[in-house]
C-alpha positions as CSV (number, residue, x, y, z in Angstrom):
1,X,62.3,26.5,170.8
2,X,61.3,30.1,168.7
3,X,64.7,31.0,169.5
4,X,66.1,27.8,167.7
5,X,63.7,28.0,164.9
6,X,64.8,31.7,164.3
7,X,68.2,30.9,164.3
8,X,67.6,27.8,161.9
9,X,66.2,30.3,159.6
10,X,68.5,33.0,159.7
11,X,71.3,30.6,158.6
12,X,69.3,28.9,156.3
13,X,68.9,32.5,154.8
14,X,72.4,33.4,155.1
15,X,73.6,30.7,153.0
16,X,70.9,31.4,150.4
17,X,72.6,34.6,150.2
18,X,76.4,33.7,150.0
19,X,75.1,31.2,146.8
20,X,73.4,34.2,145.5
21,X,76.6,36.0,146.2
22,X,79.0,33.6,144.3
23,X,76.3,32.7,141.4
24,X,76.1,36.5,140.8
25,X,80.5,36.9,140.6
26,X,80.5,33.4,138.5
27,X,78.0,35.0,135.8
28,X,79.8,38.3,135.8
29,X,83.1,36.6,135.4
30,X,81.8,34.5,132.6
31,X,80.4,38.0,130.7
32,X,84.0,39.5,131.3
33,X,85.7,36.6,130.0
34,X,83.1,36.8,126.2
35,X,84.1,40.5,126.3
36,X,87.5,40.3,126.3
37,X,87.2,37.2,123.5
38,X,85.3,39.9,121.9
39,X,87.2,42.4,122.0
40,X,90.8,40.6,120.9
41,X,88.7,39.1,117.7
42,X,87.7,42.6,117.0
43,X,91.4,44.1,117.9
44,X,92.9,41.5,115.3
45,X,92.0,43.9,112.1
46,X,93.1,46.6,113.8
47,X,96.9,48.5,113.5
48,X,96.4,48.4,117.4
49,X,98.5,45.1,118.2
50,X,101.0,46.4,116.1
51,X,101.5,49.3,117.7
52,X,101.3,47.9,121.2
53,X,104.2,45.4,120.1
54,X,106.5,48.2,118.3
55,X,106.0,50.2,122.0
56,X,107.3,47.3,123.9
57,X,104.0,46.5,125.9
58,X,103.3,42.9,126.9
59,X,99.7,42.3,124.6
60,X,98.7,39.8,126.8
61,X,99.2,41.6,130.3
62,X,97.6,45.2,128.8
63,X,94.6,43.1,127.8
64,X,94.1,41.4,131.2
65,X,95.3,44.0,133.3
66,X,93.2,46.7,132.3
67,X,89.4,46.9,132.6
68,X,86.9,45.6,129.9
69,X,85.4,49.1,129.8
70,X,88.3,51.0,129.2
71,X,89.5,48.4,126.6
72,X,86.0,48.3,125.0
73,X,86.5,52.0,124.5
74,X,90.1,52.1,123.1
75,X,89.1,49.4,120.6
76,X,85.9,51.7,119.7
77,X,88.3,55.1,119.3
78,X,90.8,52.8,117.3
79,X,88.2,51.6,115.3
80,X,86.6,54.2,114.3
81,X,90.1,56.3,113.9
82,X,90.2,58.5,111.1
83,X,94.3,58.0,110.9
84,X,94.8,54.3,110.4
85,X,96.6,54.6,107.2
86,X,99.1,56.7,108.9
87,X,99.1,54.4,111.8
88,X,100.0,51.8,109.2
89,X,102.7,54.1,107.6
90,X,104.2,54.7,111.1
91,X,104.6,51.5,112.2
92,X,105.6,50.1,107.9
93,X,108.5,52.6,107.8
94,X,110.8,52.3,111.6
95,X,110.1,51.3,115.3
96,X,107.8,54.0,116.5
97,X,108.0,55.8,120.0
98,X,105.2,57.2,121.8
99,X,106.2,60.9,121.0
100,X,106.1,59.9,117.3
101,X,101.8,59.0,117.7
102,X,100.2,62.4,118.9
103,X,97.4,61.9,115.7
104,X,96.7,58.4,118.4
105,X,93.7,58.9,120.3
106,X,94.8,55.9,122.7
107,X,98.5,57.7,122.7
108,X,97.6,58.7,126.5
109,X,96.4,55.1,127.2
110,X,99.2,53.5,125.8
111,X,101.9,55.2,127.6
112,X,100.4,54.4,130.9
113,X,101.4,51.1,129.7
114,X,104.9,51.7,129.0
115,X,107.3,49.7,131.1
């Protein structure tokens, strides 16, 4: 009878777990998925979608295939980039290459992208 009663509990305990387990992935995937909301609205006033587009990257598949950190940090660097007038000018005047951003911080990033 102990024997049953253990083994009762350690189920019972094992599923409290595995729903512990799934609520915890849910509430992460729900905080990824605000983040990357976030983090297109703020990309939207940036020369960063353009540039992305005049390299021939897919938008949608370099915002979903690459992590919310590292995307949270490229739209930081591009924000606060002290060259997006000539970013702008770059991408106003021809189709731009990657060899024609060096003063890009995310140049490296980008290219990792490039088909």
């Amino acid at each position: 009878m102990t024997s049953l009663i253990i083994a009762f509990f350690t189920a019972v305990m094992a599923a409290l777990l595995g729903v512990a387990i799934v609520r915890k992935s849910q509430i992460n995937n729900l905080r990824e998925r605000e983040l990357r909301r976030d983090l297109i609205r703020r990309v939207e006033a940036l020369p960063l979608p353009h540039v992305i587009e005049a390299l021939g990257i897919n938008m949608a598949r370099y915002f979903y295939s690459s992590p919310c950190k590292r995307l949270d940090e490229c739209v930081q660097k591009c924000e606060t980039c002290g060259s997006s007038q000539q970013c702008r000018d770059q991408l106003a005047s021809y189709e731009i290459s990657l060899s024609e951003l060096m003063f890009c911080p995310l140049r490296e990033q980008l290219g990792k992208h490039i088909d």
